[in-house]
C-alpha positions, -999 to 999 in steps of 0.1 A, spaced: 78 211 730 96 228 703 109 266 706 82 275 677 55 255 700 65 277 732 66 309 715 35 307 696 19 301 731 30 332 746 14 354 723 -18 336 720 -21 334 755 -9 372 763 -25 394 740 -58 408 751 -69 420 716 -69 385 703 -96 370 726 -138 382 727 -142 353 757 -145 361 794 -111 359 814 -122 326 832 -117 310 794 -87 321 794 -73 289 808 -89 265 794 -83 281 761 -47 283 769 -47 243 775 -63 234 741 -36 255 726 -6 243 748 -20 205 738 -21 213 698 15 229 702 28 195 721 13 177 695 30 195 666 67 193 681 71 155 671 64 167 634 86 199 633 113 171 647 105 146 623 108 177 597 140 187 611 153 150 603 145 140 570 172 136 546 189 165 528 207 166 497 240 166 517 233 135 535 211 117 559 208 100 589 178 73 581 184 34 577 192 27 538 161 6 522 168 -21 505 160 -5 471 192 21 480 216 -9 492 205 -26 460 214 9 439 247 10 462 258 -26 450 252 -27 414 280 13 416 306 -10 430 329 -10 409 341 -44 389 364 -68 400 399 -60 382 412 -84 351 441 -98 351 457 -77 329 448 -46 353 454 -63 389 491 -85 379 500 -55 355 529 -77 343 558 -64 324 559 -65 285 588 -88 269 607 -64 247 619 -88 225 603 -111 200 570 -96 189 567 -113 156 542 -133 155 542 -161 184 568 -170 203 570 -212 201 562 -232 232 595 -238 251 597 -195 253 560 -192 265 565 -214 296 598 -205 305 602 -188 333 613 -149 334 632 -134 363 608 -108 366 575 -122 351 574 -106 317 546 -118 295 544 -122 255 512 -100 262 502 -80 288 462 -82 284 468 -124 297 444 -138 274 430 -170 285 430 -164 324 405 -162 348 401 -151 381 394 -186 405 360 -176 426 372 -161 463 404 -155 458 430 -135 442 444 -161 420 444 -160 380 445 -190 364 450 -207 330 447 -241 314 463 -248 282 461 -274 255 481 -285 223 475 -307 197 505 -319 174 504 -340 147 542 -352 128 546 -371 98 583 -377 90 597 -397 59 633 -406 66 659 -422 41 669 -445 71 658 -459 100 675 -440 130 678 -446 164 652 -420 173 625 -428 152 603 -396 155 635 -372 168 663 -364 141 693 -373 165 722 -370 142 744 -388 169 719 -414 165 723 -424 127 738 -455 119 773 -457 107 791 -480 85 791 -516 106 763 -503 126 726 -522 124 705 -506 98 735 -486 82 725 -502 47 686 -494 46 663 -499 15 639 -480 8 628 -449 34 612 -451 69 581 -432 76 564 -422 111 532 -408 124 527 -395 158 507 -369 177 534 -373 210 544 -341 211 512 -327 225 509 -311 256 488 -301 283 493 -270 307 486 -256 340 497 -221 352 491 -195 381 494 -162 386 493 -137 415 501 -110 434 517 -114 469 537 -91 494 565 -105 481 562 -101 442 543 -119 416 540 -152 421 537 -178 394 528 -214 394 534 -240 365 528 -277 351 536 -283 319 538 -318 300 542 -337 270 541 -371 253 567 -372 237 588 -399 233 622 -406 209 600 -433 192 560 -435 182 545 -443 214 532 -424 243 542 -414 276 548 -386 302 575 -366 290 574 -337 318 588 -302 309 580 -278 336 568 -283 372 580 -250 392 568 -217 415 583 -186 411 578 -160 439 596 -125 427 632 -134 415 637 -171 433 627 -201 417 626 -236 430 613 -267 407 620 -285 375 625 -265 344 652 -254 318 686 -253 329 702 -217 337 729 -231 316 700 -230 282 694 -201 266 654 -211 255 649 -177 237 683 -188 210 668 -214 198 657 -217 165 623 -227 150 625 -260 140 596 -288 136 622 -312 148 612 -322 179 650 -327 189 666 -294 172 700 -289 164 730 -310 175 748 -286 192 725 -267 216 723 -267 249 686 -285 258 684 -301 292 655 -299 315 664 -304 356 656 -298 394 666 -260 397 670 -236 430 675 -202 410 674 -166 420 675 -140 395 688 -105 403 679 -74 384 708 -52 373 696 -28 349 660 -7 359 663 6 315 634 -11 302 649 -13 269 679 -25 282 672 -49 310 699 -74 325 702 -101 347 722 -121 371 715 -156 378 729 -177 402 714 -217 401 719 -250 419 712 -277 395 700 -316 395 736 -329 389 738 -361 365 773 -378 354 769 -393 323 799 -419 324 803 -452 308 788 -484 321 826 -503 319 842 -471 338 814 -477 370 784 -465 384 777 -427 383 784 -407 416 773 -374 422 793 -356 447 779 -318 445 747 -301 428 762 -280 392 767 -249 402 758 -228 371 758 -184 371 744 -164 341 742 -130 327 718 -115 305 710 -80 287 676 -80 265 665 -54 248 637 -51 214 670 -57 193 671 -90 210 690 -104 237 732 -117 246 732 -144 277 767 -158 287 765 -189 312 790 -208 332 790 -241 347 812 -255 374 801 -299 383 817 -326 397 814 -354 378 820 -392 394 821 -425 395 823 -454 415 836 -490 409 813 -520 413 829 -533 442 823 -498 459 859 -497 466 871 -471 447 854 -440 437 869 -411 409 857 -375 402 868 -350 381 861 -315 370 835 -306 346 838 -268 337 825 -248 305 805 -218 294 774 -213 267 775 -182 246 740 -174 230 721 -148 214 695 -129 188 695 -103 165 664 -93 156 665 -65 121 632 -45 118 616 -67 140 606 -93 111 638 -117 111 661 -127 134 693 -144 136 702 -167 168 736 -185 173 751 -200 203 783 -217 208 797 -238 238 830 -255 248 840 -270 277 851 -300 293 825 -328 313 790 -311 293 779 -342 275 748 -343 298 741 -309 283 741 -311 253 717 -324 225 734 -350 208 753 -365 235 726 -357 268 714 -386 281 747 -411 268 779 -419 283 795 -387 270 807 -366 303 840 -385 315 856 -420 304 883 -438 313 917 -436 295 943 -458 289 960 -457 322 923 -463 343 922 -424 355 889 -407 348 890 -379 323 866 -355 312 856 -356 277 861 -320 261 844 -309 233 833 -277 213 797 -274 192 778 -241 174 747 -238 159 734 -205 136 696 -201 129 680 -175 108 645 -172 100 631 -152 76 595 -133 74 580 -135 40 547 -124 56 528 -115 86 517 -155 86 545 -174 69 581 -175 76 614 -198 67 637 -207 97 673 -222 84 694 -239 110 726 -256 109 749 -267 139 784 -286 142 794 -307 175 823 -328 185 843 -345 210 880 -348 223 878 -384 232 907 -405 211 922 -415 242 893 -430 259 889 -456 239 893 -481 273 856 -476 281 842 -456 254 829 -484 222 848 -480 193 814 -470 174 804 -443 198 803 -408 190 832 -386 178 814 -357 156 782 -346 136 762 -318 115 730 -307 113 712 -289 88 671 -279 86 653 -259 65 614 -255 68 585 -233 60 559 -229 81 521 -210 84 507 -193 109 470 -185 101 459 -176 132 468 -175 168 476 -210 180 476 -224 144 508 -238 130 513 -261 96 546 -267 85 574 -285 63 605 -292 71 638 -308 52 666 -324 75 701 -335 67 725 -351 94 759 -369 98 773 -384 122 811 -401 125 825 -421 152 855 -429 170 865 -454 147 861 -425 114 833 -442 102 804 -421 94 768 -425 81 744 -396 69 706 -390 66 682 -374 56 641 -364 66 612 -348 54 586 -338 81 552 -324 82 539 -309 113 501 -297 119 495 -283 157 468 -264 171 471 -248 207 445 -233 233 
């Protein structure tokens, strides 16, 4: 029994004034009210234990767990759970598609809010799927080796095939769509990020798999196939050309990259890269088979700021061959650096220029990647590397928030007079490029465009050819 029971008890039971019955009721009085009190100390307990204000001590009822799980609160958004650096350059408008997959060393985005991911059920990844749609019409006065790319090294000279052409060449193809995959997270070891991007596109009309990014980046070290550290993606100017100028540095490869912050100033950032890179000699067929002794070794620095950005490169390779008969093999140094940068001036038009000069680069380059342009044989049979110099300049204008003018002109050539014993006398010796285009922006992810194109290209032997290409470009992108 309770205290309250016992003492309640005692005076009822004690106090003589209280009672009009004989003594011998006495007891059995006192039993009747010793039974109520017993029966009243579960309820003053029960009392004692129902649920304050300050808490309680009863099993939660499923209308209370209900109440408890719609408080929770709401599973973060991207934006709020990656909370990814801002880019501090380039905020005009859109940036074009080879900056927005390109990998940054510490996972700056275009825009912080990541529109366009979601969170994949049960786990902590973020994901996004992307699609674009690109449409080119090009009129060309005529008919070049790269039917749907403006390849100045590619335009006939005089005693080359299709030098003379009447008339003007047109071409319609939607190649240079894309499709994309990307990832994001964040792990105990920095933000992680997972992409796969491809296109189409192909030099001529037709379709194929033209693979531009496949890589993961966990903090600052990157492993997969993307730009080379040797590129400078955010120099490049806005052209509808597929191919872009002559002289920059474009080439896509196997990387092992990591990326070292030097600067903690937000708005002045800088970088140091240090890569391992696919290698690739690019040598003539007559001179032998390529041989690849070593990966290209390539180191970078970068400083970035909202004025725009400086990046100077270097690249060390061994470039190779080996003779038919497999016995006799020849390497030789390939060595150069890439200069690039972007001024932007109130943040509505920018000027981007690179320059690069070295020795053994062909595969680099734009006009002469994928040719025979990185050693040759001389005179005397010993392997030389082919130097050469190129720059490009772009500038593109604002005229509004929607429509803006990008002109672009670059100059490229080669050292290679004296490798005339395996190089053709027709191949390539120098070029120009020139573009000018206008182009609308309406809304996110909508582009229509024109653009003019002139080119010239002059071989070994000093003969020379020029071109020229109109181009309309219509693209939408999710």
């Amino acid at each position: 029994m309770g205290p309250y029971a016992f003492s309640h008890f005692a005076v009822v039971a004690t106090d003589p004034m209280t009672s009009s019955a004989p003594s011998q009721q006495l007891p059995v009085r006192g039993v009747a009210i010793a039974l109520m009190a017993a029966l009243s100390t579960p309820a003053w307990d029960a009392q004692a234990q129902e649920p304050s204000t300050e808490g309680s001590s009863r099993p939660e009822s499923s209308t209370s767990q209900d109440a408890k799980t719609d408080t929770s609160p709401a599973p973060l958004s991207p934006a709020e759970e990656l909370a990814l650096l801002e880019l501090p350059f380039l905020d005009l408008m859109l940036p074009s598609n080879t900056q927005a997959f390109a990998p940054r060393p510490d996972h700056g985005v275009f825009d912080t809010r990541l529109p366009g991911y979601f969170r994949i059920p049960a786990t902590k990844v973020f994901l996004k799927i992307g699609i674009g749609a690109t449409t080119a019409f090009t009129v060309s006065s005529k008919r070049l080796g790269t039917p749907t790319w403006f390849t100045t090294s590619a335009i006939p000279v005089r005693g080359q095939p299709f030098f003379h052409s009447p008339g003007t060449h047109s071409t319609a193809t939607a190649n240079p769509s894309d499709i994309s995959l990307e990832m994001r997270s964040k792990t105990e070891l920095g933000p992680m990020k997972l992409l796969f991007n491809t296109s189409f596109a192909q030099s001529k009309p037709t379709f194929g798999f033209h693979p531009n990014y496949a890589y993961a980046q966990l903090g600052g070290v990157l492993a997969g196939f993307t730009d080379s550290t040797f590129a400078d993606v955010d120099a490049y100017p806005s052209t509808l050309d597929f191919e872009g100028p002559n002289a920059l540095v474009f080439t896509k490869r196997a990387v092992a990259r990591y990326s070292h912050l030097l600067s903690h100033d937000k708005h002045r950032r800088m970088f140091l890269h240090v890569a391992l890179e696919q290698p690739g000699s690019n040598v003539p067929t007559s001179a032998g088979e390529p041989r690849d002794m070593l990966p290209d070794g390539v180191v970078a620095w970068r400083s970035e700021g909202g004025w725009g950005h400086l990046q100077l490169a270097g690249l060390v390779r061994a470039v190779g061959i080996q003779s038919k008969d497999s016995k006799d093999s020849k390497t030789v140094l390939g060595i150069g650096g890439n200069l690039t940068g972007a001024y932007h001036f109130a943040h509505k038009h920018t000027l981007l220029a690179g320059i690069s000069g070295g020795q053994g680069l062909g595969a680099y380059l734009n006009d002469t990647g994928g040719a025979q342009y990185d050693a040759a044989l001389n005179t005397a049979g010993s392997l030389k590397a082919i130097p050469l110099l190129g720059a490009y300049a772009g500038f593109t204008y604002a005229w509004t928030h929607m429509l803006s003018s990008t002109a672009t002109y670059g100059w490229l050539k080669l050292w290679d007079r004296d490798l005339e014993a395996s190089l053709d006398a027709k191949s390539f010796r120098r070029s120009q490029y020139a573009s000018l285009n206008l182009v609308a922006k309406p809304m996110k992810g909508v582009l229509a465009g024109v653009e003019g194109l002139w080119g010239y290209n002059r071989a070994i032997d000093s003969q020379s050819g020029q071109a020229v290409r109109g181009q309309l470009t219509l693209q939408y992108r999710y």
